[in-house]
C-alpha positions as CSV (number, residue, x, y, z in Angstrom):
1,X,11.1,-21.0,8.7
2,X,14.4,-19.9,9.0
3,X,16.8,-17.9,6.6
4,X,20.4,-17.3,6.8
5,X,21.3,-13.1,6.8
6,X,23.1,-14.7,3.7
7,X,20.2,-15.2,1.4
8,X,18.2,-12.4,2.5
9,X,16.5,-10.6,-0.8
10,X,14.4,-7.6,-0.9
11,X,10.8,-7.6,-1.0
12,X,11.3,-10.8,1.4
13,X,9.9,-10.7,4.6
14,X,10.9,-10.9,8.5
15,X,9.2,-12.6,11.6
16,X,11.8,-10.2,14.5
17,X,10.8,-9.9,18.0
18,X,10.1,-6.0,17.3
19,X,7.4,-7.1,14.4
20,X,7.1,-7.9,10.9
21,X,9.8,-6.2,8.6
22,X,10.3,-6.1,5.2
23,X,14.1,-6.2,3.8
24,X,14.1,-2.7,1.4
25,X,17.9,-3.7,0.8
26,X,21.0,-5.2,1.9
27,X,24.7,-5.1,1.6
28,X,27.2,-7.6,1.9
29,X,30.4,-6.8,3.8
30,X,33.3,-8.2,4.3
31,X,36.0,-5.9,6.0
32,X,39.4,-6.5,6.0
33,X,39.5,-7.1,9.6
34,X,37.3,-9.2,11.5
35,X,34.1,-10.7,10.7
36,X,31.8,-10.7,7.4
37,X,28.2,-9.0,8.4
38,X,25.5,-7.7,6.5
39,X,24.0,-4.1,6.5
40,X,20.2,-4.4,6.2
41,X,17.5,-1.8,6.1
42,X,13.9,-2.8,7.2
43,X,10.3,-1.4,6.6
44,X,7.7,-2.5,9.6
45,X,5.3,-3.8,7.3
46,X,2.2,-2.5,10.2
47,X,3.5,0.8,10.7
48,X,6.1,1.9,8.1
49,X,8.8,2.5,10.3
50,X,12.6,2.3,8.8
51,X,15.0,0.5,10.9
52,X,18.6,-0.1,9.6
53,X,19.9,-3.3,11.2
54,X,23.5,-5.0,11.1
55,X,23.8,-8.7,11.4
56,X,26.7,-11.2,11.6
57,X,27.4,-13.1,8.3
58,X,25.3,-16.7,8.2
59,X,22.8,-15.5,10.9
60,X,19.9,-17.4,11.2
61,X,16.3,-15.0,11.3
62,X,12.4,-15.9,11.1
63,X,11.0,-16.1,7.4
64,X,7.6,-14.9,7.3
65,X,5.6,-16.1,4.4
66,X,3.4,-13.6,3.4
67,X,0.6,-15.1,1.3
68,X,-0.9,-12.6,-1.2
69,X,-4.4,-13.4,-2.8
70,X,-6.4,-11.4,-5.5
71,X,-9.7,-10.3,-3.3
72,X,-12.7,-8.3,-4.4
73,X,-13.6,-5.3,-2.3
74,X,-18.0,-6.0,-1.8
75,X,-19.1,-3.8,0.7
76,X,-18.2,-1.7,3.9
77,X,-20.0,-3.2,6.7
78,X,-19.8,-0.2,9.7
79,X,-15.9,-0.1,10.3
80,X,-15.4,-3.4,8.4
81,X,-14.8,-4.2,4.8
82,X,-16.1,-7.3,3.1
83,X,-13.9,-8.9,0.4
84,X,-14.2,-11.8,-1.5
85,X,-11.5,-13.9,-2.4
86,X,-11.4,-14.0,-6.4
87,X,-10.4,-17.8,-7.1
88,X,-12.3,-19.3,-4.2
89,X,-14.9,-16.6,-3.2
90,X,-14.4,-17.0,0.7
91,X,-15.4,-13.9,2.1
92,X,-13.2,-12.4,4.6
93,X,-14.5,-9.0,7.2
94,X,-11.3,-6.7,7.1
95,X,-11.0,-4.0,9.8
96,X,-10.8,-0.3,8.8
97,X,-7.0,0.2,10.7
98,X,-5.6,-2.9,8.5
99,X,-6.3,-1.2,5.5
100,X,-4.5,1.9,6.4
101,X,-4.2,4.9,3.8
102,X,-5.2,1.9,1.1
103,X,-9.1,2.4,2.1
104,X,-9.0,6.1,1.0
105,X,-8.7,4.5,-3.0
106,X,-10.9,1.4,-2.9
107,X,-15.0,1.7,-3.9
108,X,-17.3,-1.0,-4.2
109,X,-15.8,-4.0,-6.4
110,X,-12.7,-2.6,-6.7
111,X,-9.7,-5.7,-6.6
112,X,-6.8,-5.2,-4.5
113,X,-4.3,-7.7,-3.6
114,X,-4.0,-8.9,0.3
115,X,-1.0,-9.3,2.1
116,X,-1.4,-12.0,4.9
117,X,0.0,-14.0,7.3
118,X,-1.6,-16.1,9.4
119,X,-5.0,-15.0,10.2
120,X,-3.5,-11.0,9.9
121,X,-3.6,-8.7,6.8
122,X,-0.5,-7.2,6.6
123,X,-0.5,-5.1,3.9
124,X,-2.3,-4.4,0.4
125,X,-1.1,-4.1,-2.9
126,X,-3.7,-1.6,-5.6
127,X,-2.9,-0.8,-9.4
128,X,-0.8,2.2,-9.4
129,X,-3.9,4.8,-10.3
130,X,-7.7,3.9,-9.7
131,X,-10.6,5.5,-11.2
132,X,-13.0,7.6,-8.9
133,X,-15.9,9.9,-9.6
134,X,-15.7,12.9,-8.5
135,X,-18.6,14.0,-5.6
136,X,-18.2,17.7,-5.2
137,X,-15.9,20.3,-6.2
138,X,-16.9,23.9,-7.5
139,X,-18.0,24.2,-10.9
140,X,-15.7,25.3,-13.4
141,X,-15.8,29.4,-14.4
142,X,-16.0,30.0,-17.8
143,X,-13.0,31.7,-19.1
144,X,-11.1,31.1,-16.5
145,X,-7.8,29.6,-18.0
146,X,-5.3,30.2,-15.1
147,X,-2.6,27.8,-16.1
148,X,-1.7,25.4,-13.5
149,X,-4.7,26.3,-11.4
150,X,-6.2,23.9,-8.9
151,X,-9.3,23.3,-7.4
152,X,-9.7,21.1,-4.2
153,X,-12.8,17.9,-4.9
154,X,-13.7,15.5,-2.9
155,X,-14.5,12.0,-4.6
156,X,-16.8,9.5,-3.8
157,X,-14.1,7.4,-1.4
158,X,-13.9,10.6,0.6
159,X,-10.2,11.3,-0.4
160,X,-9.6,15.3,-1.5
161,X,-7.5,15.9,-4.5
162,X,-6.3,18.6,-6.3
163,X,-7.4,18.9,-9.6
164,X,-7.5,21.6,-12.6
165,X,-10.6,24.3,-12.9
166,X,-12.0,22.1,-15.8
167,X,-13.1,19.2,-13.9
168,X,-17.0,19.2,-12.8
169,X,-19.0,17.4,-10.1
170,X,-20.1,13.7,-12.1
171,X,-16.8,13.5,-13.9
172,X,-14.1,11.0,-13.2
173,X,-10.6,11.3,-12.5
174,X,-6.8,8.7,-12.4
175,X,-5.5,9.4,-9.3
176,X,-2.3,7.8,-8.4
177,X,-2.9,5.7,-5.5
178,X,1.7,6.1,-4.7
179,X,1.3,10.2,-3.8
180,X,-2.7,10.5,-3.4
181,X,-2.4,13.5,-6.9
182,X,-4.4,13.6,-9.8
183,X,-3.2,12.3,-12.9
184,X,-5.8,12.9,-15.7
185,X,-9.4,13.2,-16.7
186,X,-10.7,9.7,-17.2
């Protein structure tokens, strides 16, 4: 589908020849001199990667249309996941490398949100903190009331956090799924 440079809005996304991107912002400009054109900055939705692009007013791009479906996370089968989609339960084999940094948050029956398009997953939306048990960290020492002192643990999705002296091996910990930290004793 195609979209003029002139409607372009952020969050929406873009089929380019050097991938799929996703407009972080935009900026009209019309100079005194010459032609209107519009300043865009552009997140490749597979890798991350920032591209700042200029194009002429009214230019015609590639709309993708990302559909985005509520799916629950079943099992990891080898370097697959299995989700299930939550309105329909169709159940869907997700690679490992689609998931990206995502997979380090989500345990059995977790929900996440899907990003595709076309047969692809693009990207994956989770609540802003998750809950996770924690699988091994050393034990707290009594008495020990350093303030601000951390303690690496390692929780059952294999992702390492930092977390206060307190916390014990069983207990479960918020940890903000944005910056990877710990957030609070749940």
């Amino acid at each position: 589908m195609n979209v003029s440079t002139n409607d372009l809005k952020n969050g929406m996304t873009l089929d380019l020849p050097q991938g799929l991107f996703q407009v972080v912002e935009f900026q009209h400009v019309k100079p005194g001199k010459g032609g209107a054109f519009v300043r865009t900055k552009l997140k490749n939705v597979r890798t991350g990667a920032v591209l700042d692009r200029t194009y002429r007013a009214d230019e015609k791009l590639q709309q993708a249309i990302v559909d985005k479906r509520e799916m629950q996370l079943l099992y990891r089968e080898g370097d697959h996941y299995v989700f299930m989609d939550t309105s329909s339960y169709d159940q869907i084999h997700v690679e490992q490398a689609a998931l990206g940094d995502t997979r380090r948050f989500l345990k059995d029956g977790d929900t996440a949100v899907l990003q595709q398009y076309r047969s692809e997953i693009v990207g994956v939306d989770l609540p802003a903190a998750v809950e996770l048990a924690v699988t091994d960290t050393e034990p707290g020492v009594q008495g020990d009331r350093v303030q601000g002192a951390r303690k690496p643990a390692t929780l059952e999705t294999g992702l390492v956090v930092q977390v206060p002296l307190f916390v014990n091996p069983g207990d479960r910990v918020k940890v903000d799924t944005r910056s990877g930290e710990y957030l609070t004793r749940a």
